[in-house]
DOVEXNU-822349 format. One record per atom (N, C-alpha, C, O): residue number from 1; atom name; x, y, z. Coordinates in nm, 2 decimals. Example, Ala and Ser with C-alpha at 12.3 -4.5 7.8 and 13.67 -1.06 7.14 Angstrom:
# residues 2
k  a  c1  c2  c3
1  N  1.32  -0.57  0.78
1  CA  1.23  -0.45  0.78
1  C  1.32  -0.33  0.78
1  O  1.42  -0.33  0.85
2  N  1.28  -0.22  0.71
2  CA  1.37  -0.11  0.71
2  C  1.29  0.00  0.79
2  O  1.34  0.11  0.80
# end
This chain:
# residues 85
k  a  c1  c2  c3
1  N  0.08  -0.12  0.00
1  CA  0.00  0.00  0.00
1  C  0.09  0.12  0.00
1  O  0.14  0.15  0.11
2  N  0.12  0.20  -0.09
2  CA  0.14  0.31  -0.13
2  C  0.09  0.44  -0.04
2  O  -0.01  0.40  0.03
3  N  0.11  0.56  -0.02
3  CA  0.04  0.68  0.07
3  C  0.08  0.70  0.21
3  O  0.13  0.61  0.29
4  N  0.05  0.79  0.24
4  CA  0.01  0.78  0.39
4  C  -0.09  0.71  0.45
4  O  -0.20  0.70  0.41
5  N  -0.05  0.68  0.56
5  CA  -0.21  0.60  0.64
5  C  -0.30  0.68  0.73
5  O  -0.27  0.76  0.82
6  N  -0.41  0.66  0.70
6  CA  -0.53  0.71  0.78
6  C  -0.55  0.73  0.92
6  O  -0.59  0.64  0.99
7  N  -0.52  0.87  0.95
7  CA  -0.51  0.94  1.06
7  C  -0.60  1.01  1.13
7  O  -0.62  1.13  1.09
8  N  -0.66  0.96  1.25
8  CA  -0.83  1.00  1.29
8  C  -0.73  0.98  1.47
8  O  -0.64  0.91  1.51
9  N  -0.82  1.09  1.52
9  CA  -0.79  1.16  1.65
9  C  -0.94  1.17  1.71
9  O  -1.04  1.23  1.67
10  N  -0.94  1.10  1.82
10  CA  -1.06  1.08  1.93
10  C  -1.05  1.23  2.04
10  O  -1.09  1.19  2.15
11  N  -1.03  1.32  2.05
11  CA  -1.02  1.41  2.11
11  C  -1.14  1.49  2.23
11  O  -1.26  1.48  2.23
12  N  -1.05  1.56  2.31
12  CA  -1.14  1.63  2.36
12  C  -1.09  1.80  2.37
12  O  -0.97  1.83  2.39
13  N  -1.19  1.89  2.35
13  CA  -1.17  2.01  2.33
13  C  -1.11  2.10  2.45
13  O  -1.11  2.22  2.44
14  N  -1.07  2.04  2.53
14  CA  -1.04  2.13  2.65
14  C  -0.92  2.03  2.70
14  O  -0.85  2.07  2.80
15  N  -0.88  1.89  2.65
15  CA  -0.76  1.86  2.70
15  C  -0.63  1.90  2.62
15  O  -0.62  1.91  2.50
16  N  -0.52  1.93  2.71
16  CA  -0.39  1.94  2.67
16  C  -0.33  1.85  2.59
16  O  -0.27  1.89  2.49
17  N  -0.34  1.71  2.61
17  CA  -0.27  1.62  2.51
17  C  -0.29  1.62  2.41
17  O  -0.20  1.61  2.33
18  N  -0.43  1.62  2.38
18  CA  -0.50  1.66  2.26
18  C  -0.46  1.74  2.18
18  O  -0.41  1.72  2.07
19  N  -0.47  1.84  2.23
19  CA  -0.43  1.96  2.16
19  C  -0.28  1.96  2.07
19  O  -0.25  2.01  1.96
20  N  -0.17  1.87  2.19
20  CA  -0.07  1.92  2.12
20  C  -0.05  1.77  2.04
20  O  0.04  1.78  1.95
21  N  -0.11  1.65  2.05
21  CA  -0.16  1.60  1.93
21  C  -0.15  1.63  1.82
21  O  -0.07  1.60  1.73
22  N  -0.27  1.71  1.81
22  CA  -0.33  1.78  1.71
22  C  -0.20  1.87  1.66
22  O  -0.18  1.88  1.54
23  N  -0.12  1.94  1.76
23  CA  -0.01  2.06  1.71
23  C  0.11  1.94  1.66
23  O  0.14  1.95  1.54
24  N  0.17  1.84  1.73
24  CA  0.26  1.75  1.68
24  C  0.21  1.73  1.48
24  O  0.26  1.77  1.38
25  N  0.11  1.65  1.49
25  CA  0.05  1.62  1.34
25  C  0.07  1.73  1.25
25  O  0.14  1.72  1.15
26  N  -0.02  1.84  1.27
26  CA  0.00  2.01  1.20
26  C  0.19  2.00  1.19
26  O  0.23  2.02  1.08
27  N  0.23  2.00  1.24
27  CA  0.40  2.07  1.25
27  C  0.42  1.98  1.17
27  O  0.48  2.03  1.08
28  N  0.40  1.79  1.15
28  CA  0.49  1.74  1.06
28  C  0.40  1.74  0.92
28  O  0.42  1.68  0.81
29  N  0.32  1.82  0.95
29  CA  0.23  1.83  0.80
29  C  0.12  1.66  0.74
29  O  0.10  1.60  0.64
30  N  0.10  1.65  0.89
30  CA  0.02  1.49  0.86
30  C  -0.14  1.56  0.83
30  O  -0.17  1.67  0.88
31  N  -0.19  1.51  0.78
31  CA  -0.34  1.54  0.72
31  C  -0.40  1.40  0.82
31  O  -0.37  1.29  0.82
32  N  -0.54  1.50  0.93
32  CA  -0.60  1.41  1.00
32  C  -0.73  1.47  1.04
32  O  -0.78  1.58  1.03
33  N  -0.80  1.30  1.10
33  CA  -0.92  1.40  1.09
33  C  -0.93  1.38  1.25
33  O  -0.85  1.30  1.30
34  N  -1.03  1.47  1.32
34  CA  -1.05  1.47  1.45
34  C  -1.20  1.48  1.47
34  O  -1.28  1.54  1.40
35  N  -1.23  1.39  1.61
35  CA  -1.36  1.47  1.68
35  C  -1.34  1.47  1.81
35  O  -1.30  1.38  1.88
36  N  -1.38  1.63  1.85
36  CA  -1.41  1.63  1.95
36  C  -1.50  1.65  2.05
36  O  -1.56  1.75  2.08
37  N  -1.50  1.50  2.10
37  CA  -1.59  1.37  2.15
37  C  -1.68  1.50  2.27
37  O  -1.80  1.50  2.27
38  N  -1.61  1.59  2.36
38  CA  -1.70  1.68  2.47
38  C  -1.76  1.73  2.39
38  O  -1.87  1.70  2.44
39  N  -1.78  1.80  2.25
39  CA  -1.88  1.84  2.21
39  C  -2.01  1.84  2.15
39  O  -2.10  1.93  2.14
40  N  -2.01  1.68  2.12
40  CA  -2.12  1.63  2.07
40  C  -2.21  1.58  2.17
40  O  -2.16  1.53  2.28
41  N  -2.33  1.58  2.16
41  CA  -2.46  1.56  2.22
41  C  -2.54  1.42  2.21
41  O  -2.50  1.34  2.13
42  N  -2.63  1.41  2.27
42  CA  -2.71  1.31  2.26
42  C  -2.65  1.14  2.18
42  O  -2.54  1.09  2.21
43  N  -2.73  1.10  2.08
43  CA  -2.69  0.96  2.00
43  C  -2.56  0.99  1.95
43  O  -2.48  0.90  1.94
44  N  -2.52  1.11  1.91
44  CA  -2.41  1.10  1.80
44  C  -2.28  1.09  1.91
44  O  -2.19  1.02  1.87
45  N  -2.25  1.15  2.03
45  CA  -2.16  1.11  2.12
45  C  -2.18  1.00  2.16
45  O  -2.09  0.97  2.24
46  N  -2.27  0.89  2.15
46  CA  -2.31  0.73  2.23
46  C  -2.21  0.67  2.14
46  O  -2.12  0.60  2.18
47  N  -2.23  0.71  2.02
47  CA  -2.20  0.62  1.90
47  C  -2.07  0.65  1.90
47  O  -2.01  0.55  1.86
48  N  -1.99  0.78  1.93
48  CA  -1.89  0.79  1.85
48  C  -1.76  0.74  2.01
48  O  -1.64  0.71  2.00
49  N  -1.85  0.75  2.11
49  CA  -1.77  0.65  2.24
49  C  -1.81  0.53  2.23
49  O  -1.77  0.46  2.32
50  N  -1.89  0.45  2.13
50  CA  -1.89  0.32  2.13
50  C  -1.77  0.29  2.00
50  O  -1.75  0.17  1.96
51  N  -1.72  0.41  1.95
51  CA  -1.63  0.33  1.84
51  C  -1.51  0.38  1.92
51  O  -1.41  0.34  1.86
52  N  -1.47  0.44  2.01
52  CA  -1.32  0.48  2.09
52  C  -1.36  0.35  2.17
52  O  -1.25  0.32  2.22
53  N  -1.44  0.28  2.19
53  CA  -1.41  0.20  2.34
53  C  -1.38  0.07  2.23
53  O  -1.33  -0.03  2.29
54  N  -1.41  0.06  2.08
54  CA  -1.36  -0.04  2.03
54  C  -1.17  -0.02  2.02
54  O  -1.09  -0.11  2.03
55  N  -1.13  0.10  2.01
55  CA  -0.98  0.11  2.04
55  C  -0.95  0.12  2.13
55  O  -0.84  0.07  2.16
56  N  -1.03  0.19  2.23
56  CA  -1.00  0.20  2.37
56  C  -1.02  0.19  2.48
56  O  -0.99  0.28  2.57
57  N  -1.07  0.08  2.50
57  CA  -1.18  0.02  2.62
57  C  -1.13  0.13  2.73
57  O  -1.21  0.10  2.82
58  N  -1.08  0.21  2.78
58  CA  -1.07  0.28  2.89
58  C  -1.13  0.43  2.84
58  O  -1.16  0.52  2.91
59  N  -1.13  0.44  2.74
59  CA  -1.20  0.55  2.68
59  C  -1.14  0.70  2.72
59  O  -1.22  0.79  2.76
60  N  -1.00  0.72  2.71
60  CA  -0.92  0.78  2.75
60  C  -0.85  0.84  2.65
60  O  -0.81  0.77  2.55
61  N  -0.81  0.95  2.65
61  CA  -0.83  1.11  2.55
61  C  -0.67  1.17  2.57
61  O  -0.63  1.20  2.69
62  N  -0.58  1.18  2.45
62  CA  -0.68  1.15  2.31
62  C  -0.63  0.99  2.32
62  O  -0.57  0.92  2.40
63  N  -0.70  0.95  2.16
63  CA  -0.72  0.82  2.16
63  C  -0.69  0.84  1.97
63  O  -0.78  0.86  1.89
64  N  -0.52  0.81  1.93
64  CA  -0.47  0.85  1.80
64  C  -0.51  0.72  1.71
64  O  -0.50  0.62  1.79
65  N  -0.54  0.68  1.60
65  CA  -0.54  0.61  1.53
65  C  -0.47  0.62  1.39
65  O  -0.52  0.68  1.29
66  N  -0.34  0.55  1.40
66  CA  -0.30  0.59  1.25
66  C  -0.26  0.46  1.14
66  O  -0.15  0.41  1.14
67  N  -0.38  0.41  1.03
67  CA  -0.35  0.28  1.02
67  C  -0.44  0.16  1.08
67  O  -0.56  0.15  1.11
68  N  -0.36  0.11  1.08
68  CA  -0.38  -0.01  1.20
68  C  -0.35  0.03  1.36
68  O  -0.41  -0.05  1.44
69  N  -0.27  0.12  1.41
69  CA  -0.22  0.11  1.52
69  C  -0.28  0.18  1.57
69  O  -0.34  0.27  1.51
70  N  -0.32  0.15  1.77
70  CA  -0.38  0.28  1.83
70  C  -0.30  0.30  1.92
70  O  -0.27  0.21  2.00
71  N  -0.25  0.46  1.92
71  CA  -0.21  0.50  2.00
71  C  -0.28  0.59  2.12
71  O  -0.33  0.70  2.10
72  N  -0.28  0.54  2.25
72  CA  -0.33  0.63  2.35
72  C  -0.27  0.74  2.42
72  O  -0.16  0.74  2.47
73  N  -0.34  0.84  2.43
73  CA  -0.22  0.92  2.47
73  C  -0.15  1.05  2.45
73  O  -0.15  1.08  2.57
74  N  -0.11  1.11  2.41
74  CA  0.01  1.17  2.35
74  C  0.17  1.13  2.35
74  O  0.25  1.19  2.42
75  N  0.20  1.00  2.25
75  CA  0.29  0.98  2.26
75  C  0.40  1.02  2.12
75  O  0.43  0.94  2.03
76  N  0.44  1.13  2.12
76  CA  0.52  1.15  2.05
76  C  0.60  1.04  1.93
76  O  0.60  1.04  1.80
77  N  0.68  0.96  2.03
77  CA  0.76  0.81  1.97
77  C  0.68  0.79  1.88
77  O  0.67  0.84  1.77
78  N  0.59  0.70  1.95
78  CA  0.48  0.60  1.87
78  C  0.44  0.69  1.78
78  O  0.50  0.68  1.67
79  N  0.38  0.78  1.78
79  CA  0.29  0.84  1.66
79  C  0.40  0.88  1.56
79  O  0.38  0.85  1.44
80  N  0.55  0.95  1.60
80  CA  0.65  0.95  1.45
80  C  0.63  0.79  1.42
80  O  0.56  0.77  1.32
81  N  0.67  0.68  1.48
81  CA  0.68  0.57  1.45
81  C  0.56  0.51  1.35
81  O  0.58  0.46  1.24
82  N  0.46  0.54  1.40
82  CA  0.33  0.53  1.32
82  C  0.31  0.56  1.21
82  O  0.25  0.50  1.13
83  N  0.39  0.69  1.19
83  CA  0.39  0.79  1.08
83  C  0.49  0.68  0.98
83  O  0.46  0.63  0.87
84  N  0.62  0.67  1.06
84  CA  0.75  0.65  0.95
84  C  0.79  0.77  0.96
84  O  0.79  0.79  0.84
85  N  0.83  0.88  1.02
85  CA  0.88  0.98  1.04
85  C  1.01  0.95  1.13
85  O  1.09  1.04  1.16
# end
């Protein structure tokens, strides 16, 4: 498989890890998508913590998916590693 791999971020809007997550990715110029999970309401937050608790049974923020791999956390390593960076 040729490209980059598919980069989706479980976030929350008011956490720090998150955030610099999201700032790590922007700085190496990775293209990702994010939601953040505090802001959504009613069914569409049930649903979208029943698909983090498939990566992340502790449901713990952020919650990086790049690929196949999940990373919890803000872990620097792992996510260049993830990358291939």
């Amino acid at each position: 498989m040729s490209g980059k791999p598919h980069v989706q971020i479980y976030s929350l809007s008011t956490c720090s890890h998150c955030k610099a997550a999201k700032k790590f990715l922007a700085d190496c110029t990775v293209q990702y998508k994010f939601v953040d999970v505090d802001l959504l309401k009613g069914e569409e937050r049930a649903a979208i913590l029943e698909d983090v608790k498939k990566f992340n049974p502790r449901c713990s923020f952020p919650t990086v998916i790049i690929g196949d791999k999940v990373i919890v956390g803000y872990k620097e390593n792992e996510i260049k590693e993830a990358l291939g960076l």
